[in-house]
NUDRENMAR-323825 format. One record per atom (N, C-alpha, C): x, y, z; residue in one letter. Coordinates in steps of 0.001 Angstrom, whole numbers. Layout:
{rec {X,Y,Z},"A"}
...
***
This chain:
{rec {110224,156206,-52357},"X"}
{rec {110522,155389,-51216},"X"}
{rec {111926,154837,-51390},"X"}
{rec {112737,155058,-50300},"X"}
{rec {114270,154766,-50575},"X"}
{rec {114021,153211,-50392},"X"}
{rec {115648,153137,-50069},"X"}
{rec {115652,150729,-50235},"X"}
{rec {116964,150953,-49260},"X"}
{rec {116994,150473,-48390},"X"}
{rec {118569,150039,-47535},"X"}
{rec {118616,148157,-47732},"X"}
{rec {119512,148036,-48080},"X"}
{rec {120316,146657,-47681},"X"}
{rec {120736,145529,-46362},"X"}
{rec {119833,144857,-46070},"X"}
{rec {120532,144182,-44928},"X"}
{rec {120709,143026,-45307},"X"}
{rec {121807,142159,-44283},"X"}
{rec {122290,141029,-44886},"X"}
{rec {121805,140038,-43631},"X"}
{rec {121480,138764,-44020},"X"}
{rec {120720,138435,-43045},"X"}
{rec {122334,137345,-42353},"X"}
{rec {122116,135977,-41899},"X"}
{rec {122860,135435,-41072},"X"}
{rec {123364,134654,-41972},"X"}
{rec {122200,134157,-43043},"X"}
{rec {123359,132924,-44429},"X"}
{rec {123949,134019,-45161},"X"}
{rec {123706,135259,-44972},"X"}
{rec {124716,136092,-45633},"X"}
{rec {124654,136941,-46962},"X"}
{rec {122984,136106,-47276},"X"}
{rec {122384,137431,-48573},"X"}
{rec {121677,138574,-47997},"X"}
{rec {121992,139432,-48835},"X"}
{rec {121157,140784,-48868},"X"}
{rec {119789,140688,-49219},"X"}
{rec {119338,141544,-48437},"X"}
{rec {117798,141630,-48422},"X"}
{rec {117324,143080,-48655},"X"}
{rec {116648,143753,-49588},"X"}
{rec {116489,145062,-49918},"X"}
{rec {114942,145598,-48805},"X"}
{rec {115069,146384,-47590},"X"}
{rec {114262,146739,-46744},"X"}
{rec {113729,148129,-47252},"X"}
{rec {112483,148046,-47897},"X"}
{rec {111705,149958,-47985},"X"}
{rec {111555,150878,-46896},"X"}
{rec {111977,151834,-46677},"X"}
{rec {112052,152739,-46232},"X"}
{rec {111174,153993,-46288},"X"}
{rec {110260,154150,-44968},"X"}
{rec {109771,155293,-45045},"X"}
{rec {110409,156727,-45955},"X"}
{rec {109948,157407,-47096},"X"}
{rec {110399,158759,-47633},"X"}
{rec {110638,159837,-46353},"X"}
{rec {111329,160564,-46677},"X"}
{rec {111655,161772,-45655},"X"}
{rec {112051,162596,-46379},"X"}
{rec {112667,163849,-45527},"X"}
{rec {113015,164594,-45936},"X"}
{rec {114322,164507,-45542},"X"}
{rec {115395,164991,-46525},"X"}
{rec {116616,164799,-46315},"X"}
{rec {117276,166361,-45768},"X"}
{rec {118145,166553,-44797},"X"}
{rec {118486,167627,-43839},"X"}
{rec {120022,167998,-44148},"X"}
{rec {120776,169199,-44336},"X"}
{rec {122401,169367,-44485},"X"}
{rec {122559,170176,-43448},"X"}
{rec {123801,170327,-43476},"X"}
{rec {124546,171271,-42766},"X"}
{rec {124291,172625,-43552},"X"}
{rec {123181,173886,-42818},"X"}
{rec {123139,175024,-43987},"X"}
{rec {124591,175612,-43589},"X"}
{rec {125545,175838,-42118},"X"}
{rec {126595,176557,-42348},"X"}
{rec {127849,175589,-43448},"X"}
{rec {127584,174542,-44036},"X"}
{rec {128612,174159,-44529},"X"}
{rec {129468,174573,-45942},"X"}
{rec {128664,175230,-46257},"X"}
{rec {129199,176533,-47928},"X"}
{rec {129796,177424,-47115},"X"}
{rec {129407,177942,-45929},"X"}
{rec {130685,179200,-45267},"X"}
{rec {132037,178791,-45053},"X"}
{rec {131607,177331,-44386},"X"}
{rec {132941,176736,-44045},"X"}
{rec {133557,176599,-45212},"X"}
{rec {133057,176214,-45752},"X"}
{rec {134024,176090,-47472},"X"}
{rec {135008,176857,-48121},"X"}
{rec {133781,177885,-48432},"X"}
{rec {134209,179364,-48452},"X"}
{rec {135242,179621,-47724},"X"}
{rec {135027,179732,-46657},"X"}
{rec {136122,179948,-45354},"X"}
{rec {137577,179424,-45503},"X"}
{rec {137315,177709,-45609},"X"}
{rec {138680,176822,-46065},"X"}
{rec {139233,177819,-47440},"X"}
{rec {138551,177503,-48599},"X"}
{rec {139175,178275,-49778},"X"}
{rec {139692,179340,-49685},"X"}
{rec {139404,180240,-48767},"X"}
{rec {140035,181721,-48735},"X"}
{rec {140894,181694,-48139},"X"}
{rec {141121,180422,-47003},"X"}
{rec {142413,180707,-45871},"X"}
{rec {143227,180030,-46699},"X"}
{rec {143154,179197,-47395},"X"}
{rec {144160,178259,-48466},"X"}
{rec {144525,178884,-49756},"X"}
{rec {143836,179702,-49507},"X"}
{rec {144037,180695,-50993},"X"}
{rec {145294,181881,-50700},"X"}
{rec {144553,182749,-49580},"X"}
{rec {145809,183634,-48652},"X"}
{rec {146938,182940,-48562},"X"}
{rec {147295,181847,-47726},"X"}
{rec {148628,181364,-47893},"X"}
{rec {149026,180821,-49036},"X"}
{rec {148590,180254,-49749},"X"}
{rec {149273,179943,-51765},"X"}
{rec {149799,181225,-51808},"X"}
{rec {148785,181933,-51613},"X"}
{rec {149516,183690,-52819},"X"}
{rec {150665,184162,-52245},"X"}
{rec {150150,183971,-50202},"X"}
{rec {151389,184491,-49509},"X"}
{rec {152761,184126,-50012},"X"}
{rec {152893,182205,-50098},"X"}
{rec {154045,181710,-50132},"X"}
{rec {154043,181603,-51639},"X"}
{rec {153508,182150,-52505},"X"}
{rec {153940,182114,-53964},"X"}
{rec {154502,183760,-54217},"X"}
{rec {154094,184515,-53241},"X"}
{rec {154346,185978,-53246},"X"}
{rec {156136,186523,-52805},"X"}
{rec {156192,185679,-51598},"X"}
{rec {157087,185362,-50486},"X"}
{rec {158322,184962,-51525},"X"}
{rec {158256,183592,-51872},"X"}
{rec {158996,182797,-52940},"X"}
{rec {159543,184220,-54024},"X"}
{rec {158385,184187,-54575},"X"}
{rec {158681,185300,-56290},"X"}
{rec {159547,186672,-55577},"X"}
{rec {159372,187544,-54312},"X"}
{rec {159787,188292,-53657},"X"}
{rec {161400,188272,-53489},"X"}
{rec {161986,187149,-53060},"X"}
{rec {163313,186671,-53153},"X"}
{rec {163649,186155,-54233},"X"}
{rec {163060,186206,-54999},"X"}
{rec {163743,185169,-56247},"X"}
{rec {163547,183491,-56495},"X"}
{rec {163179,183106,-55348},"X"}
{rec {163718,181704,-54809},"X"}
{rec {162430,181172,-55315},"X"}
{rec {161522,181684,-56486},"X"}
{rec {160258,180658,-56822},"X"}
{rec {160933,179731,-58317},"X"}
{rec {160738,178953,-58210},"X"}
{rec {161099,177959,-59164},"X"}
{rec {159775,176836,-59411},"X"}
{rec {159695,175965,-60786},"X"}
{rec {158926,175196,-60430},"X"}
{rec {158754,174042,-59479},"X"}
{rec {159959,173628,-58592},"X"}
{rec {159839,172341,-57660},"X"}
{rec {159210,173047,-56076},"X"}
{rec {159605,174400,-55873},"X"}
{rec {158733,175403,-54978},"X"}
{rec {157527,175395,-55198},"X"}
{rec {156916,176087,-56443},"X"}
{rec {156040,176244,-57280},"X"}
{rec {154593,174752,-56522},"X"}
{rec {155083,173400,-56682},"X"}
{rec {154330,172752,-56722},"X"}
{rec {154915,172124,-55214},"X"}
{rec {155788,172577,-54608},"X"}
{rec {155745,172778,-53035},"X"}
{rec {154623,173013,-52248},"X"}
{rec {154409,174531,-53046},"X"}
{rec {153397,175680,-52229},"X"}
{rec {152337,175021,-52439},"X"}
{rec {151815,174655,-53856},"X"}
{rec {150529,173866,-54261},"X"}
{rec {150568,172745,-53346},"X"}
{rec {151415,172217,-53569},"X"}
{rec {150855,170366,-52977},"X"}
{rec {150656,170913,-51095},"X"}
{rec {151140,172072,-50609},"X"}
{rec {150991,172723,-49363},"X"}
{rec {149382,173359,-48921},"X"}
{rec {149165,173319,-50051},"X"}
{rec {148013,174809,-49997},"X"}
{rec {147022,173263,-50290},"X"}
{rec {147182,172574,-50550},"X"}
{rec {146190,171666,-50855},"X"}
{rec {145975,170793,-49949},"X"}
{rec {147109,170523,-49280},"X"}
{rec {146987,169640,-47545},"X"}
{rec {145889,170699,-46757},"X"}
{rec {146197,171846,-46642},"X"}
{rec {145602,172910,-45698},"X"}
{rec {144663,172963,-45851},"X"}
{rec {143816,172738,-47328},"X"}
{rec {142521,173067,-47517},"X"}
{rec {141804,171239,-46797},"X"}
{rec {142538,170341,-47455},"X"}
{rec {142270,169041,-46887},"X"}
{rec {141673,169191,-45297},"X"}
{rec {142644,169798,-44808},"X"}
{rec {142731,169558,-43133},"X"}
{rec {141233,170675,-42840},"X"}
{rec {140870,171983,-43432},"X"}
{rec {140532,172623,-42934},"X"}
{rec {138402,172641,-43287},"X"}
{rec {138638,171870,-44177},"X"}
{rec {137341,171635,-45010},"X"}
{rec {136775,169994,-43947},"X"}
{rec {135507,171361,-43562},"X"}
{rec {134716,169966,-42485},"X"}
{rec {134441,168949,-43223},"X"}
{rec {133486,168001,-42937},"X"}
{rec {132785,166950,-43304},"X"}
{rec {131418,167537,-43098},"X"}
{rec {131056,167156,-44698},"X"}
{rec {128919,167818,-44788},"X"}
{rec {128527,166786,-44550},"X"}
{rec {127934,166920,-43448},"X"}
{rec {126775,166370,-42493},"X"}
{rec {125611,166034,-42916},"X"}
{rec {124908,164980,-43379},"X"}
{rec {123343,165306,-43543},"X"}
{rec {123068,163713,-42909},"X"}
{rec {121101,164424,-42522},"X"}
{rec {120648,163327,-41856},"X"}
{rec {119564,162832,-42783},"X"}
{rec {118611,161522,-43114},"X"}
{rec {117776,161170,-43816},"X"}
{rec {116685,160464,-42812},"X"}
{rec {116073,159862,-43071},"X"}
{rec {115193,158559,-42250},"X"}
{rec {116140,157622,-41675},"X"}
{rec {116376,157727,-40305},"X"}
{rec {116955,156426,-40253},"X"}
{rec {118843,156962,-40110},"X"}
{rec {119426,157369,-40937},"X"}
{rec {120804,157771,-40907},"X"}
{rec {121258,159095,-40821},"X"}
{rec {122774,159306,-40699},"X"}
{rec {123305,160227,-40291},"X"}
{rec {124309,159939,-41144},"X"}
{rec {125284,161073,-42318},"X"}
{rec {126254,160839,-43390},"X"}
{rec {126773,161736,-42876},"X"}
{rec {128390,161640,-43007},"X"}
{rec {129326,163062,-43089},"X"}
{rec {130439,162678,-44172},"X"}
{rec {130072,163720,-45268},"X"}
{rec {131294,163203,-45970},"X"}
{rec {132427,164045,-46254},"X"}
{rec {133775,163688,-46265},"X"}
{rec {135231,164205,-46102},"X"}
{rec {135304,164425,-47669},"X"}
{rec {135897,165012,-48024},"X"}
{rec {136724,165228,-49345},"X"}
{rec {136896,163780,-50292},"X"}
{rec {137581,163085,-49114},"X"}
{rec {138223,161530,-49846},"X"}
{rec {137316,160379,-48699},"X"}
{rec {136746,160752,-48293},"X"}
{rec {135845,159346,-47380},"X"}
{rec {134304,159746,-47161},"X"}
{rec {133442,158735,-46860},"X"}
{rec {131493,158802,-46701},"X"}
{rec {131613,157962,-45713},"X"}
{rec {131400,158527,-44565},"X"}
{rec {130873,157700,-43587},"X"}
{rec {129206,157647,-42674},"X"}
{rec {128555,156290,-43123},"X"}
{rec {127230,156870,-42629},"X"}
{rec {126885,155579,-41342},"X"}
{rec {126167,155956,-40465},"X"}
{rec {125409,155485,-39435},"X"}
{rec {123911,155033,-39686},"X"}
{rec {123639,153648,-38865},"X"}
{rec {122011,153827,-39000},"X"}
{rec {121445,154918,-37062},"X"}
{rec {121170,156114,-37335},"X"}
{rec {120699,156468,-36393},"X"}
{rec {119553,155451,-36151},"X"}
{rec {118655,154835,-36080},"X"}
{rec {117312,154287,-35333},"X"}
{rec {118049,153086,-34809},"X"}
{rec {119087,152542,-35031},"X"}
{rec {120083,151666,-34268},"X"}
{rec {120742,151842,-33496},"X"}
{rec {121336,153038,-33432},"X"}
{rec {122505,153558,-32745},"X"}
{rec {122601,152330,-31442},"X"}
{rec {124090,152383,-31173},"X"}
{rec {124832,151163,-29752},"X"}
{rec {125377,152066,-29040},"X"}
{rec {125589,153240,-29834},"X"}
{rec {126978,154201,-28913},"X"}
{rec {126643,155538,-28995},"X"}
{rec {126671,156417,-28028},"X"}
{rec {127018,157805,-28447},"X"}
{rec {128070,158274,-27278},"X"}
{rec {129500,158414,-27870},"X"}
{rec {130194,159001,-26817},"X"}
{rec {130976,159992,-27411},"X"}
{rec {131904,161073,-26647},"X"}
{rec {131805,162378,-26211},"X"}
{rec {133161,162431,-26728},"X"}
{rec {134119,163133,-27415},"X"}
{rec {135737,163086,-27121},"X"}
{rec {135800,164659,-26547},"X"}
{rec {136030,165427,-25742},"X"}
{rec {135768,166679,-25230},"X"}
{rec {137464,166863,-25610},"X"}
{rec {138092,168145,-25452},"X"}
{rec {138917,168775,-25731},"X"}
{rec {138809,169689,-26705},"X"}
{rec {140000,170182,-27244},"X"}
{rec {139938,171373,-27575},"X"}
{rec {138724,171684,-28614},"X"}
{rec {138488,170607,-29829},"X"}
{rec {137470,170414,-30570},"X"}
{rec {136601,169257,-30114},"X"}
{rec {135296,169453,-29671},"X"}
{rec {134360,168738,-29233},"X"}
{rec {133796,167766,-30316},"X"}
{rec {133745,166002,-30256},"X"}
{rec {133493,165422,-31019},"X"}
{rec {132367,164384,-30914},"X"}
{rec {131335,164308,-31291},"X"}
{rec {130618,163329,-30516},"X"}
{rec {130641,161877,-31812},"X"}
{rec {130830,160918,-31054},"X"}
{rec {130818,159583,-31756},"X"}
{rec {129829,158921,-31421},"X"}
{rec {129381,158401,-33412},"X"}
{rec {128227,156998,-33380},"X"}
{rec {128843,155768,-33535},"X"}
{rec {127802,155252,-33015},"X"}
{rec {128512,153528,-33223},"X"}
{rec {127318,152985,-33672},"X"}
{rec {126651,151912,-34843},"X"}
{rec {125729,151540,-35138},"X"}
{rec {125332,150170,-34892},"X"}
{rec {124262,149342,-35025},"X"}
{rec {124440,147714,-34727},"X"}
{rec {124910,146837,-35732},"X"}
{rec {125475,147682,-36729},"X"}
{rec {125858,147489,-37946},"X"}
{rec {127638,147437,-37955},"X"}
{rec {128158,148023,-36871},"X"}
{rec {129405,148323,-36587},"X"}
{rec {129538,149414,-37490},"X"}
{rec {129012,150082,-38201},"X"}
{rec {129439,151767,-38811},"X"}
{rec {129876,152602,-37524},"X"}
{rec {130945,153442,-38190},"X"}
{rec {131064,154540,-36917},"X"}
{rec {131171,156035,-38019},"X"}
{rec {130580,157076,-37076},"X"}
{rec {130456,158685,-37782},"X"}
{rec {131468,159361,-36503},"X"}
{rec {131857,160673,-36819},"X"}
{rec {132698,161470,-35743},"X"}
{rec {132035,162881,-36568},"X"}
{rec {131055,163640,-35590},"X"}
{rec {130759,164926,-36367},"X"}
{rec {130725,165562,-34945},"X"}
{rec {131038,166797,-35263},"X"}
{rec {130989,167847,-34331},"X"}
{rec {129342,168585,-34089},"X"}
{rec {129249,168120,-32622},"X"}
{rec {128173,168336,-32139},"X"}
{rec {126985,169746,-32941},"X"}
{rec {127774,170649,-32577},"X"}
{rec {127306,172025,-32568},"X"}
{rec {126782,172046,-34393},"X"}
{rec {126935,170974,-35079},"X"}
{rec {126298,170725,-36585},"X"}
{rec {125189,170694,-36057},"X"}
{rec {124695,169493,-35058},"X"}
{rec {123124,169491,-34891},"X"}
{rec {122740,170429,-34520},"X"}
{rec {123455,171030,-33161},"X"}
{rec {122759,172351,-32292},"X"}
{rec {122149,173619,-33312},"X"}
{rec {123330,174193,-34463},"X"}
{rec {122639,174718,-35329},"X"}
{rec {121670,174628,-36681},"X"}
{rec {121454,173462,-36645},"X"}
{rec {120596,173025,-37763},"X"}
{rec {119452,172210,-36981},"X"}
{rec {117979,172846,-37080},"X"}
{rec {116864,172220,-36290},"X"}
{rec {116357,171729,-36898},"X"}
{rec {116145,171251,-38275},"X"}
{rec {116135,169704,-38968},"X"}
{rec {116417,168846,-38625},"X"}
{rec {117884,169008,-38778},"X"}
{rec {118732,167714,-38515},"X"}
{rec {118377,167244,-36935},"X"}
{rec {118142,168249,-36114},"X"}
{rec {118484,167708,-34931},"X"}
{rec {117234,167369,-34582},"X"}
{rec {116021,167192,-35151},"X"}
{rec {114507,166906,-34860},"X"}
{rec {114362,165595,-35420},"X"}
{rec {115405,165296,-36783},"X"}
{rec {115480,164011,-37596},"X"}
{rec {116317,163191,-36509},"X"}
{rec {117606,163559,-36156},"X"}
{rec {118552,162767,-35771},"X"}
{rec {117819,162623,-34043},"X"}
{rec {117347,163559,-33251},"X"}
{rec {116449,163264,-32093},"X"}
{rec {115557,161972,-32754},"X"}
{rec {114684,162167,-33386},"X"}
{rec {113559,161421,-33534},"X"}
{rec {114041,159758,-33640},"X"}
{rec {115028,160048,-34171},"X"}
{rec {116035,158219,-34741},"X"}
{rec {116115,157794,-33281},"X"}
{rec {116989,158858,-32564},"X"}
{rec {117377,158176,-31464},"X"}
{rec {116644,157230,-30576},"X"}
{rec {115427,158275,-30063},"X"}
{rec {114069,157909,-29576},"X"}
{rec {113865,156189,-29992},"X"}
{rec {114546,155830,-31343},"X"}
{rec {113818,155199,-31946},"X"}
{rec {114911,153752,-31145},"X"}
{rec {116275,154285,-31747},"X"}
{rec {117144,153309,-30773},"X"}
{rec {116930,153106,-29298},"X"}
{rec {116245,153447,-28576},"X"}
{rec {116092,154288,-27098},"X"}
{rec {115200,152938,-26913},"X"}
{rec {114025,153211,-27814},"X"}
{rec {112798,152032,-27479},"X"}
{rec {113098,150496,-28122},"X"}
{rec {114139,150431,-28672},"X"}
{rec {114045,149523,-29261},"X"}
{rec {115476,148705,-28500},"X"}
{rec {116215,149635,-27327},"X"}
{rec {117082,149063,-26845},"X"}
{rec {118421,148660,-27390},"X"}
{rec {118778,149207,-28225},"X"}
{rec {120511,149083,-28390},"X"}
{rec {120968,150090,-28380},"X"}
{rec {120603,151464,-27451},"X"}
{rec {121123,152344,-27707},"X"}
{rec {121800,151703,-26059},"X"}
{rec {122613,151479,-25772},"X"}
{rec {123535,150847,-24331},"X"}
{rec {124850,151882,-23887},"X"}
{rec {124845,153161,-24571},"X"}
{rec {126095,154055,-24275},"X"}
{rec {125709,155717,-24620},"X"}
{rec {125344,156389,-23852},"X"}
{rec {125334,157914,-24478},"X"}
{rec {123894,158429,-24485},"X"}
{rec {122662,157633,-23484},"X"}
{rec {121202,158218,-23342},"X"}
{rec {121606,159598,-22828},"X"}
{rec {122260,159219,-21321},"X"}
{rec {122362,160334,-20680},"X"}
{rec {122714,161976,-21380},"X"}
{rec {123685,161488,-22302},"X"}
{rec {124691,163200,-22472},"X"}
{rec {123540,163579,-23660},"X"}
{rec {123155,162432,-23956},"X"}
{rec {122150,162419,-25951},"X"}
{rec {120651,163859,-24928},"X"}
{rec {119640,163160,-23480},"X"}
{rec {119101,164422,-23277},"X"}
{rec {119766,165554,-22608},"X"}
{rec {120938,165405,-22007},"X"}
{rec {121543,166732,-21929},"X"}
{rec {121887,167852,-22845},"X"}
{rec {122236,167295,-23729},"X"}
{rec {122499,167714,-25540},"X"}
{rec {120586,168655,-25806},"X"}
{rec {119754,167360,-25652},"X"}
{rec {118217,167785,-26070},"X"}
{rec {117684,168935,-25406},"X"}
{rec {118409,169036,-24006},"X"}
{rec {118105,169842,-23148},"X"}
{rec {118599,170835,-23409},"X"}
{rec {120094,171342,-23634},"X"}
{rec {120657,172371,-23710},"X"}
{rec {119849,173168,-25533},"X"}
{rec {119449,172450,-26378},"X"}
{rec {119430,172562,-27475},"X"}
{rec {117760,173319,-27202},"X"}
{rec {116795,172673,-26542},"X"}
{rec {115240,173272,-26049},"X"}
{rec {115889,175129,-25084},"X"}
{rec {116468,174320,-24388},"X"}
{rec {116898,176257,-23917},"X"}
{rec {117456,177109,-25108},"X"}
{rec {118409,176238,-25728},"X"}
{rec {118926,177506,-26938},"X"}
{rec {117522,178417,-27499},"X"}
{rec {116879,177151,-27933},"X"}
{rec {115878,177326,-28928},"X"}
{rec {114614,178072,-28303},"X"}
{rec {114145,178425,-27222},"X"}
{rec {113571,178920,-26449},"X"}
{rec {114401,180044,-26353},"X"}
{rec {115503,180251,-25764},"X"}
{rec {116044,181631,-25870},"X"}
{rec {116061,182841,-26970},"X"}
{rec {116220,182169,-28082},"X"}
{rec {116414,182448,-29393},"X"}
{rec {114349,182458,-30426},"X"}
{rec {113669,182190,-29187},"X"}
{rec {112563,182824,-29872},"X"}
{rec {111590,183788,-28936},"X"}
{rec {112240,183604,-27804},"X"}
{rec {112047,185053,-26907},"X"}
{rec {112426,185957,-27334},"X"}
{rec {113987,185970,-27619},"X"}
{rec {114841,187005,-28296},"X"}
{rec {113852,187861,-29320},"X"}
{rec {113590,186652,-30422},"X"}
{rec {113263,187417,-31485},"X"}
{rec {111682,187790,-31408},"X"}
{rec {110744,187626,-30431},"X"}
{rec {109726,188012,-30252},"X"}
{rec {109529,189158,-29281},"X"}
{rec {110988,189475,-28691},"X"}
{rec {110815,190608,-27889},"X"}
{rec {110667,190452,-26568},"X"}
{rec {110569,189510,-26026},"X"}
{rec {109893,188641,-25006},"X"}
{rec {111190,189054,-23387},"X"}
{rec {112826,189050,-24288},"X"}
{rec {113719,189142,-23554},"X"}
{rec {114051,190070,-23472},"X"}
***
């Protein structure tokens, strides 16, 4: 049985038990990895190849290309996603940011070129994960549904019901499509 922390109004912590669960990841997040490492890997060799090719590799190049190849992997390496009882974590390389999903205040949308959906908690935590984590992982998105539900009835969810069953909706057709498919059905 896990323990979360709340702090009450004189300002001590209070240790709250927590239903056990099962804890949910991102399964595409080792491809992405993979993925980052190989594209950060190709350009090191390129521009260490490039460099040595002309002559022009030296060691202040040398740790150019590195300290280069190491921003790229920074930028290109998602945040692993996982959901538990109750929360939603994504963690960056150098930051952990987690949400209480059964609280949630906010869910809003940043649309453009990369689609971002934002939590806001009653806790003031905020998460930024890319939608299509839940859409392909039906754990997470049965855990992180079920939380919501939970903010829903309990009323602080005040921003993002609407797009949250459009999301549920589009995600029941995927998932319906995708077992017609594989039953032959389509």
């Amino acid at each position: 049985m896990g323990r979360r922390f709340t702090r009450s109004t004189t300002g001590t912590r209070t240790a709250v038990a927590e239903p056990p669960g099962p804890l949910a990841h991102d399964i595409d997040w080792a491809r992405e990895r993979r993925t980052a490492i190989g594209v950060t890997g190709l350009l090191f060799t390129a521009l260490l190849a490039t460099d040595a090719g002309f002559g022009t590799l030296d060691v202040t190049r040398g740790a150019l290309w590195t300290g280069l190849a190491a921003l790229v992997f920074v930028i290109l390496l998602p945040p692993r996603v996982s959901t538990a009882p109750g929360e939603l974590s994504a963690r960056g390389p150098l930051t952990r940011h987690t949400v209480r999903t059964d609280s949630l205040v906010s869910i809003r949308w940043s649309d453009g070129v990369a689609q971002h959906m934002i939590l806001r908690d009653t806790e003031g935590n905020g998460v930024e994960i890319d939608p299509t984590v839940l859409v392909r992982n039906p754990a997470m998105w049965r855990r992180f549904d079920e939380d919501t539900r939970t903010s829903i009835r309990r009323g602080t969810l005040l921003c993002g019901a609407t797009a949250l069953s459009r999301m549920a909706a589009h995600i029941d057709r995927e998932t319906a499509r995708t077992v017609f498919t594989l039953s032959g059905l389509k």
